[in-house]
C-alpha positions as CSV (number, residue, x, y, z in Angstrom):
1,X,10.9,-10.9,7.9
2,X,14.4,-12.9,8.1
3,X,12.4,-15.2,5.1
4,X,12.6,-12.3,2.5
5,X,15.7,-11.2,1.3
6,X,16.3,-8.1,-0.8
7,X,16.5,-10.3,-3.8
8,X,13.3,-11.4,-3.4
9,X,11.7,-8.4,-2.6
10,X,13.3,-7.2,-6.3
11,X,12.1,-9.8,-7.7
12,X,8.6,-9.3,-6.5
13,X,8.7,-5.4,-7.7
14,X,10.1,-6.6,-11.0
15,X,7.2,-9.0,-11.7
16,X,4.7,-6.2,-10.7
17,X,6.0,-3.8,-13.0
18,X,6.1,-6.2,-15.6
19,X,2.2,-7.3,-15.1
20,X,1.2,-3.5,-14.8
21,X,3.1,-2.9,-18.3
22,X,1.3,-5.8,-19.5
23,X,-2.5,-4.8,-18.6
24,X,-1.8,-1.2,-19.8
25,X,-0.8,-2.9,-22.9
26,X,-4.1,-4.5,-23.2
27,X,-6.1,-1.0,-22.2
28,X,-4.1,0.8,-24.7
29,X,-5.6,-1.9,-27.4
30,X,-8.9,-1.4,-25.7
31,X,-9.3,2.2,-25.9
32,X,-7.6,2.5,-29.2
33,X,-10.5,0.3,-30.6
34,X,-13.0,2.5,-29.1
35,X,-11.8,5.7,-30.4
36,X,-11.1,4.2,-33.7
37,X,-7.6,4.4,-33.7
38,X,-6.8,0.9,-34.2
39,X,-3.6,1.2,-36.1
40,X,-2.1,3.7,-33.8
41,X,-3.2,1.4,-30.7
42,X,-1.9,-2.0,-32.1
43,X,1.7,-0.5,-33.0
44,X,1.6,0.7,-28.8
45,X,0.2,-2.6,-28.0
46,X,3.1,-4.6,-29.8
47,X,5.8,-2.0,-28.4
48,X,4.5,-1.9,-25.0
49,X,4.1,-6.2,-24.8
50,X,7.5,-7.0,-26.3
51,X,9.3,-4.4,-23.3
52,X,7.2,-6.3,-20.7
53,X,8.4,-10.0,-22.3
54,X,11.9,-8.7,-22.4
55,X,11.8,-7.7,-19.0
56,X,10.5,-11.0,-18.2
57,X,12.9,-13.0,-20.1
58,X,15.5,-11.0,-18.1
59,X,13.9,-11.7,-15.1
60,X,14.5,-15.3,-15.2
61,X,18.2,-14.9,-14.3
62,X,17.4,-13.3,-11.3
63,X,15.3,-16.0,-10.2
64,X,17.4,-18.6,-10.9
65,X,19.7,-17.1,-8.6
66,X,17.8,-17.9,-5.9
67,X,17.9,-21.3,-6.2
68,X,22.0,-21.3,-6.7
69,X,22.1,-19.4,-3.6
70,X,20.2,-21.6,-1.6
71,X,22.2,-22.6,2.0
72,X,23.2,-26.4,1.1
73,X,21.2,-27.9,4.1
74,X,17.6,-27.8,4.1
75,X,17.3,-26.2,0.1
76,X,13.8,-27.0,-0.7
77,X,13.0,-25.3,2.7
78,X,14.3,-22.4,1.9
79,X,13.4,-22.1,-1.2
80,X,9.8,-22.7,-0.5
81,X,9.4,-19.8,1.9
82,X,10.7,-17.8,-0.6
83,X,8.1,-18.2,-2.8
């Protein structure tokens, strides 16, 4: 357990609530098709996928925080097991 830090484990919860806002996103579209609601569905769709790709695009600072804390010795190591 000394490989995972509490950043990482973030970062892994962030990315899975990101990809579960995504697939609803596609269901929504999905079911909103089937009950013939497209309109309705697609506006959902759009909101819902541009929330998860902004909390994707603010991910990205977090992970390139990993790599800038990275021990000097041994970097590639370390970064490795975290991912």
């Amino acid at each position: 357990m000394e490989y995972f830090t509490t950043q990482l484990i973030m970062i892994a919860l962030f990315t899975l609530i990101i990809h579960s806002i995504e697939t609803l996103a596609y269901s929504v579209r999905l079911s909103g098709a089937r009950v013939r609601l497209l309109a309705s569905a697609l506006s959902l769709f759009n909101v819902m996928v541009m929330v998860s790709r902004l909390a994707n695009m603010m991910q990205q600072p977090f992970t390139g925080s990993l790599i800038d804390n990275a021990p000097k010795e041994n970097a590639l190591e370390f970064v490795a097991s975290q991912f």
